[in-house]
C-alpha positions, 0 to 999 in steps of 0.5 A: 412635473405631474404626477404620473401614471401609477404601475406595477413591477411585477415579479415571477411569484404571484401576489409578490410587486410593487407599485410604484408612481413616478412624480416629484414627492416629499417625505419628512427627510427626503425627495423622491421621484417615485411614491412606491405604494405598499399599502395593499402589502401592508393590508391584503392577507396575500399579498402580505404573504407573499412578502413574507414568504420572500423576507424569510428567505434571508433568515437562516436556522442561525438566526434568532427571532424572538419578537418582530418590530413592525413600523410603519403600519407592516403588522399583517406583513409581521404577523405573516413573517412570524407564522413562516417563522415559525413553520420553519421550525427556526430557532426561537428561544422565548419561553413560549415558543412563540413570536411576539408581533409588536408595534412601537409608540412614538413621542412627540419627538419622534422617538419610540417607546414602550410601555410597561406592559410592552417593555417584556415582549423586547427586554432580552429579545432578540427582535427583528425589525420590519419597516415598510422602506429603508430609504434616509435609514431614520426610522431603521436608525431609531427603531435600533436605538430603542431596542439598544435603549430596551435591552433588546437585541437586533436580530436583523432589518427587513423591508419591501424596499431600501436603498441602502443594504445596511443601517446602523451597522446592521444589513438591511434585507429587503424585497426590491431594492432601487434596481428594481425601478428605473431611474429611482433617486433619493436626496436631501431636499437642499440637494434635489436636483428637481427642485434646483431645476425649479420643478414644483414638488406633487405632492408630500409622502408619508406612511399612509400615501401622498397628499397632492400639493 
């Protein structure tokens, strides 16, 4: 199966949809049949607004957010959510009322750390995670442990797309969702029904796009 023609799903508000190519794609835990692209999301000032100012939606006065935890490369997204955040005069308990925007290091091993410096901005934090997708949960699943580990606290589990609606005991909120995409589908590489079907797979994914096989 090549890969097809890339389109967007667009929605009612402006700068806010995805894009989405249809093909046969591997990620480092699963294969998908859409490579959905949020790198102009992760990198244009309005559209990174724009999936703020939908996120924000899902956080209500009740909800504590301290510091932002940007994966996968969503830092102007966070940076964004922060400043609606803050407009909207939700409840924040840093000493500076303010909200720190971090990114996590990552091991060899695949786990996330912080270093020194770093470590304050989520000991005793209430942090809001912010992934690009929660599709397989892996990287939601570690980014929970680290802060678990940190002494930090979960204030929730954003994203611009998941498949599931909770992670590690906790509700994933997310701007599109598999409803969103006809026919989207996610399997263990040892269960994709088009790899048993013998279709080669296009090409593999990571956080920076795909690369044609």
């Amino acid at each position: 199966m090549a890969i097809g023609k890339t389109y967007k799903i667009k929605t009612k508000h402006r700068n806010l949809y995805l894009r989405v190519t249809p093909g046969h794609f591997a990620t480092s835990h699963s294969h998908i049949n859409y490579f959905i692209d949020v790198t102009t999301q992760k990198t244009r000032l309005s559209e990174a607004s724009a999936i703020a100012k939908e996120l924000v939606t899902y956080y209500n006065t009740n909800t504590i957010v301290d510091t932002i935890l940007c994966l996968d490369g969503t830092q102007v997204i966070g940076t964004c959510l922060a400043q609606e955040l803050t407009n909207g005069h939700y409840m924040n308990m840093n000493a500076h009322q303010t909200i720190y925007v971090v990114t996590p290091e990552h091991t060899s091993g695949s786990q996330l750390i912080f270093r020194d410096n770093v470590a304050p901005m989520i000991t005793g934090k209430h942090v809001l995670i912010l992934a690009a997708s929660v599709t397989t949960g892996y990287t939601a699943q570690a980014a929970v442990e680290a802060l678990n580990y940190y002494g930090g606290y979960v204030a929730g589990i954003c994203s611009l797309f998941a498949t599931t609606e909770s992670c590690a005991g906790y509700p994933v909120c997310s701007v599109f969702n598999p409803n969103d995409i006809a026919g989207y589908e996610s399997h263990p590489a040892h269960e994709c029904p088009l790899c048993k079907s013998g279709e080669r797979l296009d090409a593999l994914v990571n956080g920076f796009g795909y690369s044609k096989l």
